[in-house]
PyMOL Python script that loads the backbone (N, CA, C, O; Angstrom):
from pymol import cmd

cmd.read_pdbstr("""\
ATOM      1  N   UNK A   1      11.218 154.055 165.086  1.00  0.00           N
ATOM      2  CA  UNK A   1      11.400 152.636 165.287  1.00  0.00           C
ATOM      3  C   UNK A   1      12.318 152.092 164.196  1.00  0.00           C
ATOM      4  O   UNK A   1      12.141 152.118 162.978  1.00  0.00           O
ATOM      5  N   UNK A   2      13.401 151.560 164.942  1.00  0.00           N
ATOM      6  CA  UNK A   2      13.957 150.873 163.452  1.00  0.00           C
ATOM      7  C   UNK A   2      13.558 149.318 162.498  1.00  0.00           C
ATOM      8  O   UNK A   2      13.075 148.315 163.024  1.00  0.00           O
ATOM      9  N   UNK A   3      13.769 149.402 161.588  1.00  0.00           N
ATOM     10  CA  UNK A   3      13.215 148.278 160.760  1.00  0.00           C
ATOM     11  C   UNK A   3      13.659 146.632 161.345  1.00  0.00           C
ATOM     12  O   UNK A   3      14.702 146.568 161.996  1.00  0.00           O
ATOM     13  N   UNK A   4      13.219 145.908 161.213  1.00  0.00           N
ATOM     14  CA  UNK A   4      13.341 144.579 161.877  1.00  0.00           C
ATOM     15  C   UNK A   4      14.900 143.839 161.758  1.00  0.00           C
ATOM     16  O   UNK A   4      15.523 143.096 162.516  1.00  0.00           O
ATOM     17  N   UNK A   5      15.238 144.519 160.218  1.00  0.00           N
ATOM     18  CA  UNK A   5      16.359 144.045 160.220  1.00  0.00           C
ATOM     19  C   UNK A   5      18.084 144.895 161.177  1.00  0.00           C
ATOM     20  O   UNK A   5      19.130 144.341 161.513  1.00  0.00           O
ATOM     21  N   UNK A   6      17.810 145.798 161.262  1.00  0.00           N
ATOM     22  CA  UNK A   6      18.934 146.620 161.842  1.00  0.00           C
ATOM     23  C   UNK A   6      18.449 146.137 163.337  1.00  0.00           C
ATOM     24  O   UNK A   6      19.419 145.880 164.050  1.00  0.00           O
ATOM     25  N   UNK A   7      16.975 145.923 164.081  1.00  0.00           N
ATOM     26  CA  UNK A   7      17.198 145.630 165.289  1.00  0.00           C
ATOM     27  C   UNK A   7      17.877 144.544 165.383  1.00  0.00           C
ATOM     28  O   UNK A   7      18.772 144.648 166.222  1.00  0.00           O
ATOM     29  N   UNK A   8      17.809 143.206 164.700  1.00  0.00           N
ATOM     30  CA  UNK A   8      18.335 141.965 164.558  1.00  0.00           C
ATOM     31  C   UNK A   8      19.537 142.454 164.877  1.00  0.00           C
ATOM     32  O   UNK A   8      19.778 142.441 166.084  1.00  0.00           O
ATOM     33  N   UNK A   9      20.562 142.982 164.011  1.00  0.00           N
ATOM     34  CA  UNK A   9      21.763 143.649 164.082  1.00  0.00           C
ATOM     35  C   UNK A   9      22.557 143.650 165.132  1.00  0.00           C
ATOM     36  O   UNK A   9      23.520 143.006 165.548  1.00  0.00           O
ATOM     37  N   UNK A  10      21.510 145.078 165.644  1.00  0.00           N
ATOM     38  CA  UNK A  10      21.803 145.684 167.267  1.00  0.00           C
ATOM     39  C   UNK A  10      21.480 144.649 167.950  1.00  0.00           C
ATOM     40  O   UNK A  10      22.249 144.808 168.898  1.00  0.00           O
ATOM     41  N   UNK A  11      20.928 143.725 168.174  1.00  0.00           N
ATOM     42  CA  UNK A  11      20.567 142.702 169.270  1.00  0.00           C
ATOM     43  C   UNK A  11      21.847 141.869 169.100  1.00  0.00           C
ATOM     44  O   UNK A  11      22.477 141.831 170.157  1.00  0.00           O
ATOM     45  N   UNK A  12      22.286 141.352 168.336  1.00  0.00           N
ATOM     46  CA  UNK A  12      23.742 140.519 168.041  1.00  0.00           C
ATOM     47  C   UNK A  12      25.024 141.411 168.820  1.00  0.00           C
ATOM     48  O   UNK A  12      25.900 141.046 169.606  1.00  0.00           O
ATOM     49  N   UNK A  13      24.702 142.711 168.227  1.00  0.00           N
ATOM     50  CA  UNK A  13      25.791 143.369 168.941  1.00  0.00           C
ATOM     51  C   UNK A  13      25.853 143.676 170.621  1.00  0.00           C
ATOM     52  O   UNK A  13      26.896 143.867 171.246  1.00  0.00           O
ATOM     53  N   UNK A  14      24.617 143.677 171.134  1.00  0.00           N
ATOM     54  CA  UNK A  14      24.425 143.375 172.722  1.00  0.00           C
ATOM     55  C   UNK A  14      24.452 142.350 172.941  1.00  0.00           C
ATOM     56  O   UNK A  14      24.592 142.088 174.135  1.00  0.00           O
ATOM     57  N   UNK A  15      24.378 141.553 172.282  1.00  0.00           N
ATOM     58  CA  UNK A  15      24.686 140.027 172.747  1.00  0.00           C
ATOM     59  C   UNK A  15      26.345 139.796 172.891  1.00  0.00           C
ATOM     60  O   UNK A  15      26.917 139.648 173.971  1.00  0.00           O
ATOM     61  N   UNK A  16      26.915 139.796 171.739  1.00  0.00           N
ATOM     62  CA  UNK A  16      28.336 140.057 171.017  1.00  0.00           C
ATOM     63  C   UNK A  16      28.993 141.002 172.254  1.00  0.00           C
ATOM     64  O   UNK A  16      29.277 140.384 173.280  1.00  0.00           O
ATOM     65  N   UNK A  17      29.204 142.173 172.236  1.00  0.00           N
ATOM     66  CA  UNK A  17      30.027 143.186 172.933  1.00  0.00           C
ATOM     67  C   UNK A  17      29.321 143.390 174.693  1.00  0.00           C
ATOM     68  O   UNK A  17      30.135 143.402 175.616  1.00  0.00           O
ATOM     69  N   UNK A  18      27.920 143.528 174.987  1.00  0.00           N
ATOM     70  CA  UNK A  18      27.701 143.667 175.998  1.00  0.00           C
ATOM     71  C   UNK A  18      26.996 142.333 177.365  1.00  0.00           C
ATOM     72  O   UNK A  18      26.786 142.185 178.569  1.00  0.00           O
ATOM     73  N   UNK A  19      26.908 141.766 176.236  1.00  0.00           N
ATOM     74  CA  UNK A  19      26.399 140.280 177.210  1.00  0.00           C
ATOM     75  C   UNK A  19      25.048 140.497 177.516  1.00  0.00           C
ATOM     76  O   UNK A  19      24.647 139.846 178.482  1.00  0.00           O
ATOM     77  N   UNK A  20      24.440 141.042 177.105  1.00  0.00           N
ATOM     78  CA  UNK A  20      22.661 141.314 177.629  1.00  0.00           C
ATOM     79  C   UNK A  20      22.168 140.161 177.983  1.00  0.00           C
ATOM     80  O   UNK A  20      21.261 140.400 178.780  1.00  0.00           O
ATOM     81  N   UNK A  21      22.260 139.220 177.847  1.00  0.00           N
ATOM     82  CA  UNK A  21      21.835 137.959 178.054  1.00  0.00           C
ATOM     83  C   UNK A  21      22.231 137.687 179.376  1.00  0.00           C
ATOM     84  O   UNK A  21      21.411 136.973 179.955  1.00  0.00           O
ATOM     85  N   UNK A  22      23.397 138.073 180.187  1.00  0.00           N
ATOM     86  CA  UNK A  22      23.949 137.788 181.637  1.00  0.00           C
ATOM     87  C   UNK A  22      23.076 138.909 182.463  1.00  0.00           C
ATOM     88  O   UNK A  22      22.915 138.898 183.683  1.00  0.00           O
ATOM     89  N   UNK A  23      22.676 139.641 181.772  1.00  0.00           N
ATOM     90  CA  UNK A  23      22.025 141.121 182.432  1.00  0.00           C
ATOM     91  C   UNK A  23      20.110 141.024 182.941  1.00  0.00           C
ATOM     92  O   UNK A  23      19.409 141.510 183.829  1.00  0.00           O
ATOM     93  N   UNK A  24      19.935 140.184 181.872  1.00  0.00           N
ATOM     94  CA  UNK A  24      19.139 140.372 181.625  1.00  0.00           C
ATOM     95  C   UNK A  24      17.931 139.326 180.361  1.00  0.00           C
ATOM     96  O   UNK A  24      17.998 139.203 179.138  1.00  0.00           O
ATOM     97  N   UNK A  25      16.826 138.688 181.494  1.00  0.00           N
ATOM     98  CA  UNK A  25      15.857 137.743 180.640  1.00  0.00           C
ATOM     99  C   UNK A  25      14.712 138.604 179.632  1.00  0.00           C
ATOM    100  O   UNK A  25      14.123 138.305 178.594  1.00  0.00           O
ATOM    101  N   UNK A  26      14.731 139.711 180.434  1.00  0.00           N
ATOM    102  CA  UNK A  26      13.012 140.079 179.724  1.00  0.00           C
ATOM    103  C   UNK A  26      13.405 140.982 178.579  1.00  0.00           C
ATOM    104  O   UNK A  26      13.811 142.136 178.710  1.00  0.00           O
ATOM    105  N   UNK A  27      13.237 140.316 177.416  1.00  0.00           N
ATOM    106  CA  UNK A  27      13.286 140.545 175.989  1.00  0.00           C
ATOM    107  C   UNK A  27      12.522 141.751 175.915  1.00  0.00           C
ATOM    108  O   UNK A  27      12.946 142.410 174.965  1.00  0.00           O
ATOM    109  N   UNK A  28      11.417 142.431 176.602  1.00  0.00           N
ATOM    110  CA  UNK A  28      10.569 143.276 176.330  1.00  0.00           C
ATOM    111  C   UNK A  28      11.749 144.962 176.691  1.00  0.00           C
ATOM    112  O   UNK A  28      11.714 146.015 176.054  1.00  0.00           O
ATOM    113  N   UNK A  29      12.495 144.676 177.687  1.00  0.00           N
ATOM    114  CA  UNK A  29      13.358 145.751 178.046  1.00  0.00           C
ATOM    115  C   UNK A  29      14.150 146.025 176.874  1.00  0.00           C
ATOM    116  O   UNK A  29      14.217 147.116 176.307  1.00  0.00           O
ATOM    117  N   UNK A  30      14.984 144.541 176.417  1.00  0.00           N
ATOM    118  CA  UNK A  30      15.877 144.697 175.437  1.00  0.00           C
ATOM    119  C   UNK A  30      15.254 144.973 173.739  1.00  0.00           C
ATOM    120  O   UNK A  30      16.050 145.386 172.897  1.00  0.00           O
ATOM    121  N   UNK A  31      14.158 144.770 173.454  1.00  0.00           N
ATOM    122  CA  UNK A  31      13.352 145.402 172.571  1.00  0.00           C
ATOM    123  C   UNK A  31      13.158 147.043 172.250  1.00  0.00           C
ATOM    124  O   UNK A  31      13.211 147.696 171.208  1.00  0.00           O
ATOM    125  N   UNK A  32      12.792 147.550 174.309  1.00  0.00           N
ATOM    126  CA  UNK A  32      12.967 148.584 174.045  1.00  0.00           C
ATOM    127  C   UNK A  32      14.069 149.782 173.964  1.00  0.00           C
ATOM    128  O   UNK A  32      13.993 150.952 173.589  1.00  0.00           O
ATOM    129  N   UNK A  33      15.115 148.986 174.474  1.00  0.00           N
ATOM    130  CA  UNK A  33      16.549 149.309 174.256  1.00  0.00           C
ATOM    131  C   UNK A  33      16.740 149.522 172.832  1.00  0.00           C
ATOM    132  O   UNK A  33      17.240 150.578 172.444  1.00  0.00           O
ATOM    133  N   UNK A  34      16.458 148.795 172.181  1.00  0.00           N
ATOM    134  CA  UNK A  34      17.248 148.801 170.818  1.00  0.00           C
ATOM    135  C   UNK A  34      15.811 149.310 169.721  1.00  0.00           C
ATOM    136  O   UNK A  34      15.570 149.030 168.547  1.00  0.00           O
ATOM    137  N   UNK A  35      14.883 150.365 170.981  1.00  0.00           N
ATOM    138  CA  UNK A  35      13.318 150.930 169.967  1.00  0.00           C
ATOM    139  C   UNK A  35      12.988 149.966 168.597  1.00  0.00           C
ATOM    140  O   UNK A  35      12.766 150.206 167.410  1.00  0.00           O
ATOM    141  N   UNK A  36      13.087 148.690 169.474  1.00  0.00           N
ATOM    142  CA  UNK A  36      12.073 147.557 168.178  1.00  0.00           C
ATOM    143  C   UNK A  36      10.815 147.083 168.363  1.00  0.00           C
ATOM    144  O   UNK A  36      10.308 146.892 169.469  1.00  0.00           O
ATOM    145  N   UNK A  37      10.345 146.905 167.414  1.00  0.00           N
ATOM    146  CA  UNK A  37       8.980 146.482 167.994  1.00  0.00           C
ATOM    147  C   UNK A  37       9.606 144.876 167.943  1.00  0.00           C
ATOM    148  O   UNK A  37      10.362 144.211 167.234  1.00  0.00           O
ATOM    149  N   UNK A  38       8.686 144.697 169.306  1.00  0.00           N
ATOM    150  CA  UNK A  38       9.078 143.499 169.602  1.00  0.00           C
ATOM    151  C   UNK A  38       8.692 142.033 169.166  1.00  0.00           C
ATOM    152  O   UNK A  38       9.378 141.064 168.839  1.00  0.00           O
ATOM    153  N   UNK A  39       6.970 142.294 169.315  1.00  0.00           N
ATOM    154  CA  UNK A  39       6.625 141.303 167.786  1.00  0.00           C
ATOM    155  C   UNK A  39       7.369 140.666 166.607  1.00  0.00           C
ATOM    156  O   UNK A  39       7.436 139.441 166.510  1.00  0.00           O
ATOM    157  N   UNK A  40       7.975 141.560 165.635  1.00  0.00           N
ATOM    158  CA  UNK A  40       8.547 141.402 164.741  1.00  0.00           C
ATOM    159  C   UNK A  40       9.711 141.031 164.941  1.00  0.00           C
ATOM    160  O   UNK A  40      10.015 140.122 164.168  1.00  0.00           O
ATOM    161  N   UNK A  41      10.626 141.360 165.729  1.00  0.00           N
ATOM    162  CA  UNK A  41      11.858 140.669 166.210  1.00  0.00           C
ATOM    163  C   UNK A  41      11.876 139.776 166.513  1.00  0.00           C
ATOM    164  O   UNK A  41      12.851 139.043 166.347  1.00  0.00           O
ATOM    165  N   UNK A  42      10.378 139.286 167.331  1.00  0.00           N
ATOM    166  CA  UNK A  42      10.455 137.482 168.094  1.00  0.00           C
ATOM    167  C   UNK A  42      10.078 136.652 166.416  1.00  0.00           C
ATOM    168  O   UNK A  42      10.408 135.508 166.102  1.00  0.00           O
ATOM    169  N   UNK A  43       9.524 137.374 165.800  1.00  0.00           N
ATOM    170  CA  UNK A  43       9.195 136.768 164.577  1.00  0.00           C
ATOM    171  C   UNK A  43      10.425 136.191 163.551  1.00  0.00           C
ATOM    172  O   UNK A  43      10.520 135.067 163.058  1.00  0.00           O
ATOM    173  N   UNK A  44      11.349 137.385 163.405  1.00  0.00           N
ATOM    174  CA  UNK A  44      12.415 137.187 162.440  1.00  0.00           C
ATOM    175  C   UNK A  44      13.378 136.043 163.411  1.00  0.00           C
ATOM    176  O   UNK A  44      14.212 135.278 162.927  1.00  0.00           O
ATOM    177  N   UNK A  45      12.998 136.155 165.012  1.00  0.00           N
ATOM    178  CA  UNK A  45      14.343 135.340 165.824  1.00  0.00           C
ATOM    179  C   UNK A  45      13.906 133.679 165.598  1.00  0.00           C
ATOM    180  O   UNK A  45      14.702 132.747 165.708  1.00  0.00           O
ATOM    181  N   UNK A  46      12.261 133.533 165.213  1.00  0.00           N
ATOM    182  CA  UNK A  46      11.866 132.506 165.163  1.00  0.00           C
ATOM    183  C   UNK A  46      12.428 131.583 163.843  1.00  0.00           C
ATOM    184  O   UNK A  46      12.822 130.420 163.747  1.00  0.00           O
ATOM    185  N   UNK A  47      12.259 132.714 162.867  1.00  0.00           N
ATOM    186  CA  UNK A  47      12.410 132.282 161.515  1.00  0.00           C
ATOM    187  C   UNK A  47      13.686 131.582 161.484  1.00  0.00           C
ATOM    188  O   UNK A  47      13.895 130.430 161.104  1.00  0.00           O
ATOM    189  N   UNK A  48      14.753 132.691 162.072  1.00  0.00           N
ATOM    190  CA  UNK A  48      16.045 132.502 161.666  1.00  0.00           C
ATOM    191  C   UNK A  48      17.201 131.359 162.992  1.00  0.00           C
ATOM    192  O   UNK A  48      18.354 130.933 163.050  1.00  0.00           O
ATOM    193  N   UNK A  49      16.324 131.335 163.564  1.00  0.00           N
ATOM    194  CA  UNK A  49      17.260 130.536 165.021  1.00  0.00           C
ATOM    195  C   UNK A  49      16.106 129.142 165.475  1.00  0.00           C
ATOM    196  O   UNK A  49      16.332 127.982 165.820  1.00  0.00           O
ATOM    197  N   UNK A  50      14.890 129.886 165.284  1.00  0.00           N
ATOM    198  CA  UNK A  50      13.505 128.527 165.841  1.00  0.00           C
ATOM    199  C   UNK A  50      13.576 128.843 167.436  1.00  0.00           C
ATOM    200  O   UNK A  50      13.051 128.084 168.252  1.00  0.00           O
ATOM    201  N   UNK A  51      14.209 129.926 167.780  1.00  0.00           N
ATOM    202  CA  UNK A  51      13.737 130.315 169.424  1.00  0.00           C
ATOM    203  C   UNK A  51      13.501 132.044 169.077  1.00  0.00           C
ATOM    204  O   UNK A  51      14.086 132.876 168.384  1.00  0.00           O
ATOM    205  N   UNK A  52      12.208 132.039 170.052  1.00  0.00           N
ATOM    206  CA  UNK A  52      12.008 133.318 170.214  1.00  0.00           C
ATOM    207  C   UNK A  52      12.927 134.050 171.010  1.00  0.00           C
ATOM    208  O   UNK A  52      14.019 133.565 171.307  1.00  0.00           O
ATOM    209  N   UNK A  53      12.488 135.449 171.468  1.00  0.00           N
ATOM    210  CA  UNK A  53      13.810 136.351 172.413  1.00  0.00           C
ATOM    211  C   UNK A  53      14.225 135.930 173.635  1.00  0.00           C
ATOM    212  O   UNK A  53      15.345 135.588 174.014  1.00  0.00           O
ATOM    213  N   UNK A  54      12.924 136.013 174.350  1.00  0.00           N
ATOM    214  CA  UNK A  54      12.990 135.120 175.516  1.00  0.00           C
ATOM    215  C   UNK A  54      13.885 133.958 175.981  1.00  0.00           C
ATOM    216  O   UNK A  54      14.686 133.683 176.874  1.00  0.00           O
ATOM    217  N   UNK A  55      13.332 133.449 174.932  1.00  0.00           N
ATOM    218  CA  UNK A  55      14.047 131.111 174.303  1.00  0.00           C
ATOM    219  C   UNK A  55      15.362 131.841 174.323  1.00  0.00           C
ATOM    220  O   UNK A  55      16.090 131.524 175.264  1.00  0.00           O
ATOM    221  N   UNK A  56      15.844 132.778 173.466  1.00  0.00           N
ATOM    222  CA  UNK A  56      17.068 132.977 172.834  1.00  0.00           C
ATOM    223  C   UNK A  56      18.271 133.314 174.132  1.00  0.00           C
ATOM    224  O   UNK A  56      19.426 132.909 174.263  1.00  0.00           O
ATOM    225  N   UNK A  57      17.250 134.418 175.162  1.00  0.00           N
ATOM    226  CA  UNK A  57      18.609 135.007 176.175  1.00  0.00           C
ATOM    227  C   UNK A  57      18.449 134.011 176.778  1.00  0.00           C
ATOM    228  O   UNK A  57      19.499 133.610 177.280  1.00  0.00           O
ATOM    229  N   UNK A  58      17.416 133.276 177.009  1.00  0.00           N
ATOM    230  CA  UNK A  58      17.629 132.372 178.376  1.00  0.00           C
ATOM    231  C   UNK A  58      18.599 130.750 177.908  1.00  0.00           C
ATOM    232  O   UNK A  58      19.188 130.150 178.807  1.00  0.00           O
ATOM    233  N   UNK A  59      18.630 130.313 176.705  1.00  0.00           N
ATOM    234  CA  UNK A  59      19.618 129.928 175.899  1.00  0.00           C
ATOM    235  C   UNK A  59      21.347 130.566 176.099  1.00  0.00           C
ATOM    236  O   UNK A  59      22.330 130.028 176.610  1.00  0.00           O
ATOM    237  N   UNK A  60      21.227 131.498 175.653  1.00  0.00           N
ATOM    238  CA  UNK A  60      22.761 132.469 175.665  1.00  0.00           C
ATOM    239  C   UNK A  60      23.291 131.907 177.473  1.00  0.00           C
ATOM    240  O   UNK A  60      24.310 131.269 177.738  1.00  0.00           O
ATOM    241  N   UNK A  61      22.510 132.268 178.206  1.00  0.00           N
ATOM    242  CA  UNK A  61      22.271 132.496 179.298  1.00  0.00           C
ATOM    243  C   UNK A  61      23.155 131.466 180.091  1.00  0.00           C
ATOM    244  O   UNK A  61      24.172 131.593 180.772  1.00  0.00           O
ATOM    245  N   UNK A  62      22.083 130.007 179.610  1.00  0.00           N
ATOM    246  CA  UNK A  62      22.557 128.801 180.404  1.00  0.00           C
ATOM    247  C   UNK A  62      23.897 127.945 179.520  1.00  0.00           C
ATOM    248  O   UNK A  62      24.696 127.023 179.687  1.00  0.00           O
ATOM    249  N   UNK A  63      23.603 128.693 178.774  1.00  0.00           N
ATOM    250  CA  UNK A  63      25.339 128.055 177.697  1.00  0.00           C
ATOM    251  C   UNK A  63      26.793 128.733 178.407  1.00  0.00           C
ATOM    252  O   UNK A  63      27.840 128.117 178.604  1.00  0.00           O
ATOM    253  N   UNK A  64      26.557 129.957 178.672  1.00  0.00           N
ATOM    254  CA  UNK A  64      27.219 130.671 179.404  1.00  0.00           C
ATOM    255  C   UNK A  64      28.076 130.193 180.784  1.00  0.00           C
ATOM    256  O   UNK A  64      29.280 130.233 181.036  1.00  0.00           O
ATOM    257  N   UNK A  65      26.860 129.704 181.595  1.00  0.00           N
ATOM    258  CA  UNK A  65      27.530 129.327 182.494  1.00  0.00           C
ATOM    259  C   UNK A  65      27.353 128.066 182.863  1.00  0.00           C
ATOM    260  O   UNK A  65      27.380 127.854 184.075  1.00  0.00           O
ATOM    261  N   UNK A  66      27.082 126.676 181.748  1.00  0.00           N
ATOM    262  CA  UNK A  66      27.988 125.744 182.245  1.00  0.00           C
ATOM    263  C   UNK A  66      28.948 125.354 180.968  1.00  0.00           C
ATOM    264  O   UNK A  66      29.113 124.179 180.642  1.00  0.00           O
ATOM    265  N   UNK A  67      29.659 126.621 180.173  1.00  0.00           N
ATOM    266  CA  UNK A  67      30.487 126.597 179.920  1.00  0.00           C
ATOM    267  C   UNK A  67      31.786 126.552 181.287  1.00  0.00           C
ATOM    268  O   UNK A  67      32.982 126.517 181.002  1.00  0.00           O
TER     269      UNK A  67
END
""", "prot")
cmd.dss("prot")
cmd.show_as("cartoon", "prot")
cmd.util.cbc("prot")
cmd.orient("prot")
């Protein structure tokens, strides 16, 4: 499992390069994509943004397209 901070990382970079967010709502897949525990990721996403994973793609999501 990698440490909370490198998943943070990798989650930016699927966000960033692959769009996971157009792909895809359920944070639990993309958790296990990037072997994080997922707990701790909704934790650090809370700290650092005030939306959990969920909040976060479905955010990315609707910015997206009424851009």
């Amino acid at each position: 499992m990698k440490t909370v901070e490198k998943a943070y990382k990798s989650l930016w970079k699927l966000i960033d390069k692959e769009q996971i967010h157009l792909h895809t709502l359920d944070f639990t897949s993309v958790c296990e994509r990037l072997h994080a525990n997922e707990a701790q990721l909704n934790a650090l996403l809370e700290e650092e943004l005030g939306y959990n994973g969920a909040e976060l793609l479905l955010s990315l999501r609707q910015r997206h397209f009424q851009s």
